[in-house]
C-alpha positions in Angstrom: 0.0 0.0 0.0 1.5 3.1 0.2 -0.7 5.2 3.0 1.1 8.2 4.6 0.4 10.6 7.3 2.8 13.7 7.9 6.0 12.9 10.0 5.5 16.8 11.1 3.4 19.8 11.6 3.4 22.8 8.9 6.1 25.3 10.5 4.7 28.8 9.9 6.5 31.3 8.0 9.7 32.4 9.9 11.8 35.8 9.0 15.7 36.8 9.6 17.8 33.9 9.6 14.8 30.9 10.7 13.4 32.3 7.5 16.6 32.3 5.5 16.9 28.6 6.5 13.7 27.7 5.8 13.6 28.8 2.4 17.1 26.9 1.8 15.3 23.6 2.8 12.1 24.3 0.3 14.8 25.3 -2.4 17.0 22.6 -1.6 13.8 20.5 -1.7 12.0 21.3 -5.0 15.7 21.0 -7.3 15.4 17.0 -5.6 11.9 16.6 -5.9 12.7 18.0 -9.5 15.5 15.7 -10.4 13.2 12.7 -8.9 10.3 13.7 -11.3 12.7 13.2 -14.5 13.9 9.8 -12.9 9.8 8.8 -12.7 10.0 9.7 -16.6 13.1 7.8 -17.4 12.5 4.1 -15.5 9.1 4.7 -17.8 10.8 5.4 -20.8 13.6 2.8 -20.3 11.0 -0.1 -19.1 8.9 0.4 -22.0 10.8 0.7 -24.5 12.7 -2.5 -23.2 8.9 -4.0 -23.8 8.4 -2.2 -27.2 12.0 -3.8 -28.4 11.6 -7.3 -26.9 7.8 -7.5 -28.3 7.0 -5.5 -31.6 11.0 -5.5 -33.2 12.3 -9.0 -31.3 15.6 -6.8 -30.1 15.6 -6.7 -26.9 17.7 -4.4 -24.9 20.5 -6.5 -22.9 20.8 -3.4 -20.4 17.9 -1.9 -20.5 16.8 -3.8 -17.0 20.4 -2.8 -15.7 19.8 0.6 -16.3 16.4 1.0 -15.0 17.8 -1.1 -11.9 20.4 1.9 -11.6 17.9 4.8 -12.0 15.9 2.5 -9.8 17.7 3.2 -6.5 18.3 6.7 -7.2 14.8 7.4 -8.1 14.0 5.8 -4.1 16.9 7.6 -2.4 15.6 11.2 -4.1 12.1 10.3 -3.6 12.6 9.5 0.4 14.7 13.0 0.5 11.3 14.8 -1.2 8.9 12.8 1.4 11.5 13.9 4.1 11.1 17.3 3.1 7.4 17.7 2.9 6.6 15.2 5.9 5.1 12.2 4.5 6.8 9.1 5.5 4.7 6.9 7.2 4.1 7.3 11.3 1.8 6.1 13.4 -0.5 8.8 15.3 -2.8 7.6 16.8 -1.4 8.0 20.7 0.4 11.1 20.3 -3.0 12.6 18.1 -4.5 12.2 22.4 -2.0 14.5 24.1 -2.3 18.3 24.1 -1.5 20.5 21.2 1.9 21.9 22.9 3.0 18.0 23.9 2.2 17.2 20.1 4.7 19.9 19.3 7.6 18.1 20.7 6.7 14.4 19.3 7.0 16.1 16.1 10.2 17.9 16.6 11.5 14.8 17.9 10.3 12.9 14.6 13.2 14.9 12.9 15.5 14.4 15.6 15.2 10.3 15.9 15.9 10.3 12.3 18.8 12.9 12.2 20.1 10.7 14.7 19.8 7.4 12.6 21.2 9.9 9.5 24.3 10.9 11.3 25.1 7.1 12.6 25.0 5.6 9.0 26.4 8.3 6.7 29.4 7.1 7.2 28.9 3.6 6.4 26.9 4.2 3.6 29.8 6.2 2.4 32.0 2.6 3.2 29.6 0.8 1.1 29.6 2.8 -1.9 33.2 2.9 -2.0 33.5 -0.9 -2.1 30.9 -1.2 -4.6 33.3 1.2 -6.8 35.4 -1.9 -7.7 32.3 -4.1 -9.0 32.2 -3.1 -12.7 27.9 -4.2 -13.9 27.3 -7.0 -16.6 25.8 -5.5 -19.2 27.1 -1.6 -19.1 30.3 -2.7 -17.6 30.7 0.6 -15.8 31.3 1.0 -12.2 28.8 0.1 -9.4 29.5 3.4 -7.7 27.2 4.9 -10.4 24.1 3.1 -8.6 25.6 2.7 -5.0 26.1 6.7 -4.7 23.0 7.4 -4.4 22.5 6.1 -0.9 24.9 8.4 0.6 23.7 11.4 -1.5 20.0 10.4 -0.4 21.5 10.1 3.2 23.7 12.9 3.1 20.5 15.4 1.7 18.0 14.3 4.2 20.7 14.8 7.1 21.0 18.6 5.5 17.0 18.8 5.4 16.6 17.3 9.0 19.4 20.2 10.2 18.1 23.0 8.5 14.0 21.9 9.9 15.9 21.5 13.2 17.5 25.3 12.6 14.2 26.6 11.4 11.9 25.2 13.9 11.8 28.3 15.8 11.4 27.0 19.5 14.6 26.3 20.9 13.3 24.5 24.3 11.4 22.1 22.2 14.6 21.4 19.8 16.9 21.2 22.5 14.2 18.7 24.7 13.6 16.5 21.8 17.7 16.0 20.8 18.5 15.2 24.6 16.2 12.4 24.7 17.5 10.9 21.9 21.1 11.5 22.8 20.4 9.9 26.4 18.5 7.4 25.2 21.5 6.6 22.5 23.9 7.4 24.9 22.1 4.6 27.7 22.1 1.4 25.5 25.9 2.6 24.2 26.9 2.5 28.0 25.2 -1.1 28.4 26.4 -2.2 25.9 28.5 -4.7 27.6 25.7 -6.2 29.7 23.4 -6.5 26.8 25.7 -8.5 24.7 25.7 -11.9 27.0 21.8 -11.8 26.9 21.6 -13.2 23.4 18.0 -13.2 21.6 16.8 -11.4 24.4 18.3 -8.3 22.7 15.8 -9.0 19.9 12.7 -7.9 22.4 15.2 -5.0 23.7 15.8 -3.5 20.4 12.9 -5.0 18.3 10.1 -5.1 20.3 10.2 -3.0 23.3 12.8 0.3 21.4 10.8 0.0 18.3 6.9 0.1 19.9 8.4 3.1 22.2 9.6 4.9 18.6 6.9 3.9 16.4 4.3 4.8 19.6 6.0 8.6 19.9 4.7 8.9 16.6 8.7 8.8 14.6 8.8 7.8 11.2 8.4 3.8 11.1 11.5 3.5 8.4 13.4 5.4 10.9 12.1 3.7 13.7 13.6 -0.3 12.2 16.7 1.6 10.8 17.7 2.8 14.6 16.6 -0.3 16.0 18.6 -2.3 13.7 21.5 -0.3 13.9 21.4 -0.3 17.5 21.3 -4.2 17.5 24.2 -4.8 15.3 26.5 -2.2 16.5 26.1 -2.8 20.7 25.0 -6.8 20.8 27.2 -8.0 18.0 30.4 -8.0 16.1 29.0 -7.4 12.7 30.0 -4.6 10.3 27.6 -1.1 10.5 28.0 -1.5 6.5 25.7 -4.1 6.7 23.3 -2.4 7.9 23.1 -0.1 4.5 23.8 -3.2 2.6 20.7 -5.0 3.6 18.7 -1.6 3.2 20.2 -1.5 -0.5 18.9 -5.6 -0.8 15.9 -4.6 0.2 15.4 -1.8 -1.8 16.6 -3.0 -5.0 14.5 -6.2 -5.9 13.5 -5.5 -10.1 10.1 -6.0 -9.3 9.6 -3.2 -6.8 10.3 -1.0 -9.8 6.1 -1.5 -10.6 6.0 0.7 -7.5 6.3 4.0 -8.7 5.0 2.9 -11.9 1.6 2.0 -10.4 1.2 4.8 -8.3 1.6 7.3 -11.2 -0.7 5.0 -13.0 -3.1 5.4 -9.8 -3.0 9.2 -10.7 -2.9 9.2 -14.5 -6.5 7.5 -14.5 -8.4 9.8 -12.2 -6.8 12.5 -13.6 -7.6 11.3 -17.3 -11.1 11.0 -16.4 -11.2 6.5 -16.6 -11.9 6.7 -13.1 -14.9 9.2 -13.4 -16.1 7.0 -16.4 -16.4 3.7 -15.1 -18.2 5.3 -11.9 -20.9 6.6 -13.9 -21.5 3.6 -15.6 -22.2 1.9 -12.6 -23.9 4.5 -11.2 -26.7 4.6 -14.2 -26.7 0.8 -13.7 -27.7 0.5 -10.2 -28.4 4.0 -8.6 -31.8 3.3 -8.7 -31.6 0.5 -6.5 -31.8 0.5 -2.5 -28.4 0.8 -1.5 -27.6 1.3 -5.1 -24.4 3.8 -4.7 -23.1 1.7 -2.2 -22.8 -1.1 -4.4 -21.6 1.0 -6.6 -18.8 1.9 -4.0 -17.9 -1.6 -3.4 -17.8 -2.2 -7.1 -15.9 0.8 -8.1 -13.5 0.1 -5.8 -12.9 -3.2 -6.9 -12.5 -2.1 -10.5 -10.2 0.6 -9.5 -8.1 -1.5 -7.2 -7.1 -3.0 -10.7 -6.0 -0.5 -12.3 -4.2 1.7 -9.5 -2.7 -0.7 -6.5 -2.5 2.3 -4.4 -5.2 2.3 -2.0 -4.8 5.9 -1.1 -5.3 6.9 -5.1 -8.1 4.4 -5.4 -10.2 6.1 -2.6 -9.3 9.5 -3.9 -11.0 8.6 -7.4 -13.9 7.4 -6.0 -15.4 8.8 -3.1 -15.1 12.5 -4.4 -17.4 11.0 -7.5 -20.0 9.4 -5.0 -20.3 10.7 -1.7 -21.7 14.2 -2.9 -24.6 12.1 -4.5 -24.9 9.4 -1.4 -25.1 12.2 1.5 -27.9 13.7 -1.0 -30.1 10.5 -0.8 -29.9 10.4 3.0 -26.6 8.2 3.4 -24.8 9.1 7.0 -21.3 10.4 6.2 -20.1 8.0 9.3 -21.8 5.0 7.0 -20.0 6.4 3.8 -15.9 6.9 5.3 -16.9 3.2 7.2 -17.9 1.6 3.8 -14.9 3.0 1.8 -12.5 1.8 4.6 -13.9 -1.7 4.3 -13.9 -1.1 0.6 -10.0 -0.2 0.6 -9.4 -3.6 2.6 -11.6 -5.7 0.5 -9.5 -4.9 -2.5 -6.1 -5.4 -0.8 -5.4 -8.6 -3.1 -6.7 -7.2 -6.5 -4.4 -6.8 -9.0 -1.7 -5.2 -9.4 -1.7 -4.7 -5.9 1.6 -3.3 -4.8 1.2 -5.4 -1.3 1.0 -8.7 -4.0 4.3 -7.0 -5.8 5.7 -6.9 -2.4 5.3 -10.4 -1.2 6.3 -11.9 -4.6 9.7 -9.4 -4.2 10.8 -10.8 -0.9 8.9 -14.1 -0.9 9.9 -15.4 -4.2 6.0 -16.5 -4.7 5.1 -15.8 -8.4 3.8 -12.3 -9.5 1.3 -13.5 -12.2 0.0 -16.5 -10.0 -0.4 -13.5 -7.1 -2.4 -11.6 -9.5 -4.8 -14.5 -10.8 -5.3 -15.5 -7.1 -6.3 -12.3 -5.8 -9.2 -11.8 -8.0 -11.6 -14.1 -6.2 -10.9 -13.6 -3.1 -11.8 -9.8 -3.1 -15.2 -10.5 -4.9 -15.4 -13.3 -1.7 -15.1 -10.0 0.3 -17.1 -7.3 -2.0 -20.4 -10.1 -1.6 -19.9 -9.8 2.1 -19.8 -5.8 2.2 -22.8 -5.9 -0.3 -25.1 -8.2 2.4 -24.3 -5.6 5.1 -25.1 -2.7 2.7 -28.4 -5.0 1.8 -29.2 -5.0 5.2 -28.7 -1.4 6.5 -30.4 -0.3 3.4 -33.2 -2.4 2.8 -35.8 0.3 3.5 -34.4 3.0 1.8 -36.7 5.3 0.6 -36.0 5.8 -3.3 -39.5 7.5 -4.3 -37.6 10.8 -6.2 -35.1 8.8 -7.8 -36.0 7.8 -11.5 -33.8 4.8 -13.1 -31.5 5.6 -15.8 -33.3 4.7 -19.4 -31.4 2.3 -20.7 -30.1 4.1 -23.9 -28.5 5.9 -20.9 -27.1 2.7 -19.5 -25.7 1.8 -23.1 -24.2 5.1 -24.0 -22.3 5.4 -20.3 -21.2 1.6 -20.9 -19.2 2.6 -24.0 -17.6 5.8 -22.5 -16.4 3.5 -19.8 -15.3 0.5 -22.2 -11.8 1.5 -22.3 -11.3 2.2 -18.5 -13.4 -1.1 -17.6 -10.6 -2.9 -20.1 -7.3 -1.7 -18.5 -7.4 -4.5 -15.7 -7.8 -6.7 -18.6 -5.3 -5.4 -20.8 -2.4 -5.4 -18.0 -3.9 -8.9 -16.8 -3.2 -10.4 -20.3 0.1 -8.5 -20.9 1.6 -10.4 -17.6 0.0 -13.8 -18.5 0.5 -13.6 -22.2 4.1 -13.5 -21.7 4.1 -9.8 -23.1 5.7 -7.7 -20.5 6.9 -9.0 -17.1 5.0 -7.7 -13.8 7.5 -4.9 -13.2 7.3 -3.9 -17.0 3.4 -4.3 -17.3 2.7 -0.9 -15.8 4.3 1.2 -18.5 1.8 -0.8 -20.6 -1.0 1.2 -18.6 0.9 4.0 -18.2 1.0 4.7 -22.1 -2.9 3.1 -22.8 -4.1 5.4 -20.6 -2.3 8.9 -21.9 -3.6 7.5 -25.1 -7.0 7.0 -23.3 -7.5 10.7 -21.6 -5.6 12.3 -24.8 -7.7 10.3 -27.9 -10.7 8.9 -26.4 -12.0 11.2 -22.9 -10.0 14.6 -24.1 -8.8 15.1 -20.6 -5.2 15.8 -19.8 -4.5 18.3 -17.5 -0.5 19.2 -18.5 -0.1 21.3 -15.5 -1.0 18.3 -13.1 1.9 16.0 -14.5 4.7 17.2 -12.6 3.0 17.7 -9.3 1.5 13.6 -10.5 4.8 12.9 -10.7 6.9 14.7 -7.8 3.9 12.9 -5.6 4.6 9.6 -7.2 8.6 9.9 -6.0 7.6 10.9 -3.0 5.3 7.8 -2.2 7.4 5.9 -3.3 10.5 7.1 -2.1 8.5 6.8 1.8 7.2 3.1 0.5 10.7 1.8 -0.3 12.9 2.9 2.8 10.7 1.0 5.3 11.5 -1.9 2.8 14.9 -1.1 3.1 14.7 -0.5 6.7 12.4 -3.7 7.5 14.8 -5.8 5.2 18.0 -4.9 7.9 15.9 -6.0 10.3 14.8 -9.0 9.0 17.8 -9.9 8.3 19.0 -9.6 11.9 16.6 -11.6 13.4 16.9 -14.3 10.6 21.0 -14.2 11.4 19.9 -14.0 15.3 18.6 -17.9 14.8 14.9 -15.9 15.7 13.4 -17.4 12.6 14.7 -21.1 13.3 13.0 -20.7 16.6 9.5 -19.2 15.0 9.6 -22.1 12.8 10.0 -24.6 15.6 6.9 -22.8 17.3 4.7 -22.6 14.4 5.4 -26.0 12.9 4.5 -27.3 16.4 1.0 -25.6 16.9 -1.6 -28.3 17.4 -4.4 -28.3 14.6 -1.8 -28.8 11.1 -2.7 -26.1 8.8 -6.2 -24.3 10.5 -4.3 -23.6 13.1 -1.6 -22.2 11.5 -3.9 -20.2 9.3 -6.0 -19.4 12.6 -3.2 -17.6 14.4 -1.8 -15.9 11.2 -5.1 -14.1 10.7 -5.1 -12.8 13.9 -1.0 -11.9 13.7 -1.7 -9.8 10.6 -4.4 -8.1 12.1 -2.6 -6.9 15.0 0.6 -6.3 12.4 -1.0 -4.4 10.4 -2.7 -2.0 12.1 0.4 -0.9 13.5 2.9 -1.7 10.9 1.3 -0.7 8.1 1.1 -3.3 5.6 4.4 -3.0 3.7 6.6 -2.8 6.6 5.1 -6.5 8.2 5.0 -8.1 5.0 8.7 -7.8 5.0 9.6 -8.6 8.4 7.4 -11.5 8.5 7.1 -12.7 5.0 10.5 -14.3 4.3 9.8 -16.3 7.6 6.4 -17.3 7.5 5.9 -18.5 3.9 8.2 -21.5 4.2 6.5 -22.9 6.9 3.5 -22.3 5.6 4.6 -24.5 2.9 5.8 -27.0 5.4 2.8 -27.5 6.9 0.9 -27.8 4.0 -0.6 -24.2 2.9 -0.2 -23.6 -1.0 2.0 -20.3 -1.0 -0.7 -18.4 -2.8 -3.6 -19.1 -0.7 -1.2 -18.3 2.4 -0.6 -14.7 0.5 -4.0 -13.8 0.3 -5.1 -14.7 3.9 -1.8 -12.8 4.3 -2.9 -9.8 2.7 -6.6 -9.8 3.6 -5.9 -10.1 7.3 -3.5 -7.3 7.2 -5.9 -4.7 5.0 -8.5 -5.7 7.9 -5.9 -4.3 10.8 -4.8 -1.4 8.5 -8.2 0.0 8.1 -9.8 -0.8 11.4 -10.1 2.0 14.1 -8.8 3.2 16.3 -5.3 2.3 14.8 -5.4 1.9 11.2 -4.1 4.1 9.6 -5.8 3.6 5.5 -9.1 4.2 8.3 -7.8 7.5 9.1 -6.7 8.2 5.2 -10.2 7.4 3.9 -11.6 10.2 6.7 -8.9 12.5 5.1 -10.5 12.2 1.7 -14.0 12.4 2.5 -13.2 15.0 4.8 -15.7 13.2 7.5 -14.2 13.1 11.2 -13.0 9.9 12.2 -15.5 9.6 15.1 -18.6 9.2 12.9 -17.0 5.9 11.2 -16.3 4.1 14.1 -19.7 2.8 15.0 -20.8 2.1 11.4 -17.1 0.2 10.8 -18.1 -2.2 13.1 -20.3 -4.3 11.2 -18.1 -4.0 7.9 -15.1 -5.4 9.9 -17.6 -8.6 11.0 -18.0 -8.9 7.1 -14.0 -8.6 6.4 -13.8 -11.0 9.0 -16.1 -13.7 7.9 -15.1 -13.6 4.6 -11.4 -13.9 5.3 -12.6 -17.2 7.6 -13.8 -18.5 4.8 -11.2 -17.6 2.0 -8.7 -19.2 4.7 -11.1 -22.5 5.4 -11.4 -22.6 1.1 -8.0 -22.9 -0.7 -10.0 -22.7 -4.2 -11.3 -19.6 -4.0 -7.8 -18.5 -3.9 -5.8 -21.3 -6.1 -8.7 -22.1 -8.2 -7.8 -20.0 -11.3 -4.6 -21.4 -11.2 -4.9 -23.9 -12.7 
């Protein structure tokens, strides 16, 4: 997913040399973010025409994936430094949202200061790293690895300057000064016991990983920053491992191929509701069923799911839809707690429909394959969408409909063929990955350039102005997505090397019950995960663990994803803590309050329905075949 909530507040204008400061960071940050938008356009340029030459002229391009691999890592470094800059990597809020106003103010300044700290630690090693990689020369373009390495320091090295000049600019020295002695204490505590900690063994692992990270990611700093300090805590005081590994399993973990479909969806996300697709294929089902009780609500749920395959960004899929619908909904008498509760469940219920980038994500660091990810998830979310659909039956069974006259259906028709080429996109990148045509990473360029042909030829809607902001918000997102990856794979990585995930096994193998047992307590694991994790962030940590016993005990690797996934979208929308909940009250612009009550009996559905995807292998491995 890919749902963000500011890492600080808005700091108002300042003047004399707080202003001076503050207008070097917003310079400093709109040449990157610019630099970061021409990458977005290069990986798309490279990766299609990689397709194009491979498909139409039977050419391909021996370095064309090299090179996008390259622009790859700089395109995640730059577009972490832009979601540094304007406060959008991923925290949670939800405890620190309780205390007062002037309290909030110092959990913020101190999410800059936990991650200056974590900055100034590993600048140095990610300098180390790079220079070693200067020796490796790359297969295909046989030029120096530096070219790609290089950009974790630079990325490094131009938040560190960002996080200074906030610091310098923040304007209330008490604050500043409160917030970087806590982290230099707290730093300076576990450096002093460092000697006792090392003889504990693993029970560092619920020091550092448990107990230091829920205290971070509780106090509201960045979650990426929150596993990078944690993990570079662990290494440095409990064992005798190099700090470079700690950049070298963030640069692993950020560098899999297939994450490059990242970005590449989330622009695609954009380019459809900004084309007009989005619009198109609501109003279609909007003239087919808006005269029905409940009608725009199954609309909702249906929209959703059609969007879900076209976008994989949940946060872009709730943003073309609800502003489409709700104005229409709340008209007809819907409650706007109903309406914020139904899209939440909505963005959960579409979790595993393609191309998810949760799916892309546990194919990356799982191994599973993309295109059987992608043929598996479709059933399972219409599982969920029938479940959603028998709660809205219910709730609006009695729903008075006396004013509202049903489309003709010359009206039906006509807004069927204005959405015909939207409604074929999921199609069209479906068949592209299965036909052999473009790979999953390459597949989103294919959508990318059907649908500026789309808003250009067929809906004569392309806003020029809106394509670099579309694309400086695409870096961003993605550059926030991709450094809890990184972040999340170092700390994997420890507690696989730790012997932790030998010991999990053990456990998990020995549960009583086989495989419903397993799949019993995994459901309820994800839950919990991902309302606090986010969902990226847990598949990560967990995945590379949990899938092989899964398979050991008898779970086909594809129907284990998609309890995976579906368990996880039901913690990362559910209040109080999830945050895609409070994302989907951002865009309908409905306090979180109102939702809570209605949620309730959506989350039952979610619930049920993932019960019975988990107790029916077919309805996710059925396609398969």
């Amino acid at each position: 997913m890919h749902l963000v909530e500011e890492t600080s507040v808005t700091l108002p204008r300042m003047t004399g040399v707080a202003g001076a400061l503050q207008k070097a960071e917003q310079w400093l940050g709109s040449i990157v973010a610019a630099v970061a938008a021409l990458l977005v356009i290069a990986e798309i340029i490279v990766l299609f025409s990689g397709v194009s030459a491979r498909y139409l002229f039977h050419k391909p391009i021996i370095w064309s994936d090299e090179l996008a691999s390259i622009l790859f890592l700089w395109l995640a470094m730059l577009g972490a430094v832009v979601a540094f800059q304007r406060g959008e990597h991923m925290r949670m809020t939800a405890f620190v949202g309780m205390v007062s106003p002037q309290r909030r103010a110092f959990f913020d300044v101190l999410a800059i200061a936990a991650p200056l700290a974590f900055l100034v630690l590993v600048l140095q090693p990610a300098f180390e790293f790079a220079s070693d990689e200067a020796f490796v020369s790359t297969p295909a373009l046989d030029i120096s690895s530096l070219w790609r390495a290089a950009a974790l320091p630079v990325g490094l090295g131009l938040m560190l300057i960002i996080a200074l000049l906030r610091l310098a600019s923040f304007g209330d020295g008490r604050k500043i000064g409160l917030a970087v002695a806590t982290v230099a204490v707290v730093g300076g505590v576990l450096y002093a016991l460092g000697p006792v900690l090392v003889p504990l063994g693993n029970l560092n692992l619920l020091i550092f990983f448990v107990v230091l990270v829920a205290i971070m990611v509780f106090a509201a700093v960045p979650i990426a920053f929150a596993f990078g300090l944690a993990t570079f805590a662990y290494i440095t005081l409990t064992t005798s491992t190099p700090s470079t590994v700690v950049i070298g399993r963030m640069d692993e973990g950020m560098s899999h191929l297939i994450l490059l479909s990242v970005p590449l969806f989330v622009f695609l996300g954009l380019l459809i509701e900004m084309t007009g697709m989005a619009r198109a294929m609501v109003g279609f089902l909007a003239s087919l069923l808006g005269h029905v009780r409940g009608g725009l609500q199954y609309v909702l749920v249906a929209a959703m799911y059609l969007v879900s395959g076209i976008s994989g960004a949940k946060a872009a899929d709730m943003a073309a839809v609800a502003p489409v619908l709700f104005p229409e909904m709340i008209e007809r008498g819907a409650k706007p707690g109903d309406l914020v509760a139904l899209l939440s469940a909505t963005g959960a219920q579409t979790e595993t429909i393609p191309p998810s980038l949760v799916l892309i994500t546990i194919g990356s660091v799982t191994g599973v394959s993309i295109a059987a990810l992608f043929t598996g998830g479709l059933l399972p979310g219409l599982v969920l969408a029938i479940m959603l659909c028998v709660v809205v039956w219910r709730r609006y069974r009695n729903e008075d409909l006396s004013h509202v006259k049903p489309a003709r259906w010359g009206e039906v028709g006509s807004t069927f063929l204005v959405a015909l080429p939207a409604i074929a996109l999921p199609f069209v990148i479906r068949a592209a990955v299965v036909g052999g045509v473009a790979t999953a990473t390459e597949v989103s360029t294919i959508g990318i350039v059907y649908s500026v042909l789309a808003g250009l030829l067929i809906y004569r809607k392309f806003d020029w102005r809106r394509l670099y902001p579309m694309l400086t918000e695409t870096a961003a997102l993605s550059g926030a997505i991709l450094l809890i990856i990184g972040a999340a794979t170092g700390m994997a990585w420890a507690l696989t090397q730790s012997g932790f995930s030998t010991s999990l096994a053990a456990f998990m193998t020995g549960l009583p019950g086989g495989a419903p047992m397993f799949l019993g307590v995994t459901i309820i694991a994800f839950i919990v995960l991902g309302s606090v994790l986010e969902g990226i962030p847990a598949i990560v940590l967990f995945g590379p663990l949990l899938f092989p016993i899964a398979k050991q005990v008898g779970v086909h690797e594809v129907h284990y994803a998609m309890v995976v996934i579906l368990a996880m979208g039901i913690g990362l929308f559910a209040p109080p803590f999830g945050v895609g909940y409070y994302a989907a009250c951002a865009i309908s612009r409905i306090h979180p309050d109102e939702g809570i009550k209605p949620m309730l009996g959506y989350m039952l559905a979610l619930l049920i329905g993932t019960v019975v995807i988990a107790a029916v292998p077919w309805i996710s491995i059925g396609l398969l075949n």
